[in-house]
Structures are given as structure tokens and as C-alpha cells.
C-alpha positions, 0 to 999 in steps of 0.5 A: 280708601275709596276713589271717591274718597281719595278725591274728595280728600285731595279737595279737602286738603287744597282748602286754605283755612283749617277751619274749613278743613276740619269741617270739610273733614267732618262732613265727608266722615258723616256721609262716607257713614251714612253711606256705609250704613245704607249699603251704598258706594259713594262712587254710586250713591242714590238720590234716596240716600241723598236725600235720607242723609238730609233728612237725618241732618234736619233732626239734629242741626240748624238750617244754616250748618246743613246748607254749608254740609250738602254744599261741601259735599256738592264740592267734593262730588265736583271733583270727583265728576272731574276726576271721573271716579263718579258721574254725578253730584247727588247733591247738586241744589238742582237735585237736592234743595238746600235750606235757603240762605235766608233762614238765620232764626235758628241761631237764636243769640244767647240772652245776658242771663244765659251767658252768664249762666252758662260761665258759672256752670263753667266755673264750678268745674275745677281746672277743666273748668277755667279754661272752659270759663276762659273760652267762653268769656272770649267768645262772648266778649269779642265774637270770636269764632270757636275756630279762631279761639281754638288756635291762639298761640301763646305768642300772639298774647300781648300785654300792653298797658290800654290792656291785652290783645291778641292776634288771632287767625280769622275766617280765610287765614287771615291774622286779625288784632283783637282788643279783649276786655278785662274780664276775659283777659282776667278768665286768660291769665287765670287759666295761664296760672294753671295751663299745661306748657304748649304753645296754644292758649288751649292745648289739646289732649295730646298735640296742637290745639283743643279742638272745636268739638271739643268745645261743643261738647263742654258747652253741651254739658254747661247748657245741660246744667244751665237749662239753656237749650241749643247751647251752639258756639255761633250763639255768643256770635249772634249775641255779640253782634246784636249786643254791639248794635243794641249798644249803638255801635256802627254796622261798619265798625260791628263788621272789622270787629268780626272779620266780616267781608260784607256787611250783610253778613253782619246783619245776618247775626244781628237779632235785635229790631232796627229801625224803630227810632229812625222816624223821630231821629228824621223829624228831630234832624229836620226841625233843627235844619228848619230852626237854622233859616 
């Protein structure tokens, strides 16, 4: 193990959320590759391989994840300057400019026909497939991160008689209380019938719980079946939020419903268009308030 990543593993392993760490992980796994694939030391690295190793990222992934990728590794190139095990941060947005953080088009929502395209290529698959159909209907119907789905324990699943709910852990290792629909708890119970004994809903291959990539593997095969292109997880997230603000519910009651801290945040998943009725709503509020003097 090189000092640089020795250090930036003590960075990864200081991060709260297991989520963010299985990222961070995987982020310095692609550059530590890139790098030994150049033939360069990440203790040394150049601004060509830097800038290489975005340009690799471009034709493969969605503005936003490479902005969150060179931001982690800025992260760890950090520490390893404060460690002195390297002199500078070749990913420093001053040096290597990231994708501005407005740009959220390429994390299109999926449409209600893909979705459920998606499930029924799900369903076809046997026992691989309804735990497949159960993942995926929860993330569709309550806008769970992948992350958040992965790591449900069997013990967090209560069954009240207004229907099931279950405590998840959110963004930040936060324990949030989560109202499934009955279709998804129906996909859950299906899939309970048949699941191997673990205390994960989803259990891995061998130990703990099934993994994120493992997820965007199967949903890569679904969308391949299903033609649905860029079959991204983020996508039911997208569809969630602009389902529920298409439906007429409150930004702020959208925002608790996917454990957002900011209400921008929120807006950033929505693709629907706002704002096309206001003016009539105006006009009809003033009437009325006209009418009562």
C-alpha cells in the first residue's frame, strides 16, 4: 500500500455514513487504476493524468457523480498534503474544474411506462428476480436511495394494521420511519417467502447486505431487456420527487419524504414544469377577496 493510499484510506474510514464510504472507496479504487495504468504515483501524480481521468469519467457517467468523484479525491489529496506524504491536490477545482452544480438534466426521471417495464423484466427472473422486483418497486415508491434500500434489516419491518413501515438509514446515518405502499410491501412479503435467513431484507452473496453495485448491475441487465436507457437508481429518486409534486404535494412535506435537509435539494430532483397555474390561482384568490367587500 502506497503512503498516499494509506492516507486517504484513514480519510475514508473517518466518514460517518457507509454509504459515503463504499463511494469514497470506490473512487480511489478507479484513480489508484488509472494511475497505475499511466504509470504514474499517486504521491506524484500529473495534471495530464488528472485531467485524463476526467475525461475517462465524461464517457461513461452523469455530470453530477463526476463532480462528487473529483470532489472526494480532492478530499483525500487534502489529507495526504496535511500528512506530507504529497505536495499538491491535483484535483483542486482551481486546477481541474468540476461540472457546475447546476447541471442535474442528465439524471432524467424514469417515466411510469419505464418503471414498470423495468419491474416486469424483473419479474420474469425466477427467485433472482423477486427480490429484484421488491427493490425496485421500494425504490419507486418511496424514493429511497439505493444505499438506504440495501441496508434494511429484517427487524426494522413492522407490520402495523394502516400497513408497513420501515426504519431505514438515510443519508448522514440517520434512522428515518418510512410508510411503504402496499404494492411494495406486497413485492417485500413476497420476496420474505422465499429469502435466505439473514438479518438483511437483501442479503449479500456471502455476508452482510447486497450491495450497491450489485443493484446497478441487475437494474443494467432490466434496462437492457426493457430498452430503457441510462437505467441509474437516482432515476426512481428523480421520478419520485416529480411524481409527488405533479400530484400536488407540498415541496416541504417532498423534502421530510426524502430525508432532504434543504429544500433546493429537493427542487434539484424534480423534472416537472412549475409555475404554469400560479397566475390563474392569483387571479381566482383576488376575485374572491374582491367579492367579499
Amino acid at each position: 500500500m502506497t503512503p498516499f493510499e494509506r492516507v486517504a484510506r484513514g480519510m475514508i474510514a473517518s466518514r460517518r455514513s457507509a454509504g459515503t464510504r463504499s463511494l469514497y472507496e470506490t473512487d480511489l479504487r478507479r484513480w489508484l487504476a488509472h494511475c497505475a495504468a499511466a504509470g504514474v504515483e499517486p504521491e506524484n501524480p500529473t495534471q495530464e493524468a488528472a485531467n485524463s481521468f476526467r475525461a475517462g469519467l465524461e464517457m461513461e457517467l452523469e455530470p453530477l457523480t463526476i463532480r462528487r468523484i473529483l470532489a472526494a479525491l480532492s478530499k483525500m489529496y487534502r489529507s495526504a498534503i496535511g500528512a506530507r506524504v504529497t505536495s499538491w491536490n491535483p484535483f483542486d477545482p482551481d486546477t481541474l474544474p468540476r461540472p457546475p452544480a447546476d447541471v442535474y438534466s442528465a439524471t432524467d426521471a424514469f417515466s411510469g411506462d419505464e418503471v414498470e417495464a423495468l419491474l416486469a423484466e424483473a419479474a420474469k427472473d425466477g427467485e433472482l428476480g423477486i427480490r429484484d422486483h421488491a427493490i425496485l418497486r421500494l425504490m419507486a415508491d418511496t424514493g429511497l436511495r439505493v444505499t438506504s434500500v440495501c441496508s434494511i434489516r429484517r427487524s426494522a419491518i413492522k407490520r402495523r394494521e394502516e400497513g408497513m413501515v420501515i426504519e431505514v438509514t438515510v443519508k448522514g446515518a440517520k434512522h428515518r420511519l418510512v410508510n411503504v405502499p402496499l404494492a411494495a410491501a406486497e413485492a417485500i412479503e413476497a420476496w420474505l417467502a422465499r429469502a435466505p435467513l439473514s438479518e438483511y431484507l437483501f442479503p449479500g452473496r456471502t455476508r452482510g447486505c447486497l450491495k450497491r453495485k450489485a443493484v446497478n448491475e441487475r437494474l443494467m441487465v432490466y434496462g437492457a431487456r426493457a430498452r430503457v436507457k441510462n437505467p441509474h437508481p437516482h432515476r426512481f429518486r428523480a421520478a419520485f420527487a416529480t411524481a409527488a409534486l405533479d400530484g400536488g404535494a407540498l415541496l416541504h412535506d417532498v423534502q421530510a419524504a426524502m430525508h432532504h435537509e434543504d429544500p433546493k435539494t429537493t427542487l434539484r430532483y424534480d423534472r416537472g414544469v412549475r409555475g404554469a397555474n400560479v397566475t390563474s390561482l392569483v387571479a381566482k384568490y383576488r376575485e374572491s377577496k374582491g367579492k367579499e367587500k
